[in-house]
N, C-alpha and C positions, 0 to 999 in steps of 0.2 A: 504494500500500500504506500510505504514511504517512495519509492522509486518512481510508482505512478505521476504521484505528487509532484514530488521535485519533475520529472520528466517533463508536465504540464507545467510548471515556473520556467523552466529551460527553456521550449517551444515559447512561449508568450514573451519574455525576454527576446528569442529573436527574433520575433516578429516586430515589436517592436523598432528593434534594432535595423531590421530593412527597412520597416516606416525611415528613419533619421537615415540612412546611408542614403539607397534611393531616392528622398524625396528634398532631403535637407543638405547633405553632401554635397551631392548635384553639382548645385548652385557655389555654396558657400567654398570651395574649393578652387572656385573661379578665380577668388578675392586675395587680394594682399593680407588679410586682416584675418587669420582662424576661429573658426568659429566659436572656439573657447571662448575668446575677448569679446564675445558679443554677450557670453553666458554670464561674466565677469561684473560689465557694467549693468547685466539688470541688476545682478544681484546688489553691488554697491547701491543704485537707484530703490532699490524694492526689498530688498532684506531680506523678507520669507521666503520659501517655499510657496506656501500660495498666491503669493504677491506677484512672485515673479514670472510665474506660469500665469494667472490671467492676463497682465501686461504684455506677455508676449503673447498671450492667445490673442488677445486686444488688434495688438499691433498685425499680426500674420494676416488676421482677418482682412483689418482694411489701415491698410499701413499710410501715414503719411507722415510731414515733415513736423506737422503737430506733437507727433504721440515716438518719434525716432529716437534711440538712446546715441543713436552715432554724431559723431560731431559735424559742424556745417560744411565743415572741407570734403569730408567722406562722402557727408549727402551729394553736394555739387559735384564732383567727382565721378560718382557712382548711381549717384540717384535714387531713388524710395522704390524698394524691389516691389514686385505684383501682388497680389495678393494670393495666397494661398489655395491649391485648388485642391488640399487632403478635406476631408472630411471632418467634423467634429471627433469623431471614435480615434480617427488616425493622427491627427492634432496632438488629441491628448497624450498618443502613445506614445509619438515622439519627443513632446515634449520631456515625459516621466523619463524615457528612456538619459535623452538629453541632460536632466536635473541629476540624472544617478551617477552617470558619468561623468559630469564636471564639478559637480557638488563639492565643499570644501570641509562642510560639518563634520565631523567627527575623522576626517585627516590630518589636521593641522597636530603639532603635535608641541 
């Protein structure tokens, strides 16, 4: 029963994980700037955990120059990406998946 388990955390983790390769990678790979240092400044900006995952749901949704954590060079430069075409369900995933891996909480030491 335990093996099931864990097997089913496994599978879900990498699906996740495709969501953010495939759909967040993509792009972000493009860029001068790793995607980490985008994870960075929400957290600085927004603190929490749920803070910083709405604010970027916020922003992916419908992104502008309003609501951008990147600085005015980067916007002019680069511009205010598209808006997002994953899903609610897939959003989320990547995100969490996103938060798990850059997350700072209980590393620092």
């Amino acid at each position: 029963m335990a093996r099931l388990i864990f097997s089913f955390i496994i599978l879900l983790s990498s699906l996740n994980a495709n969501s953010y390769k495939n759909d967040c990678l993509k792009c972000h790979n493009k860029l001068p700037v790793s995607i980490d240092k985008y994870f960075y400044r929400y957290l600085l900006k927004y603190s929490s955990e749920r803070s910083v995952k709405e604010a970027m749901t916020n922003y992916l949704k419908e992104p502008s120059k309003d609501t951008t954590i990147m600085p005015k060079a980067f916007i002019n430069r680069f511009g205010i990406k598209k808006a997002t075409k994953l899903n609610d369900k897939q959003l989320h995933e990547a995100l969490d998946f996103y938060w798990e891996k850059y997350k700072v909480f209980g590393k620092l030491k």
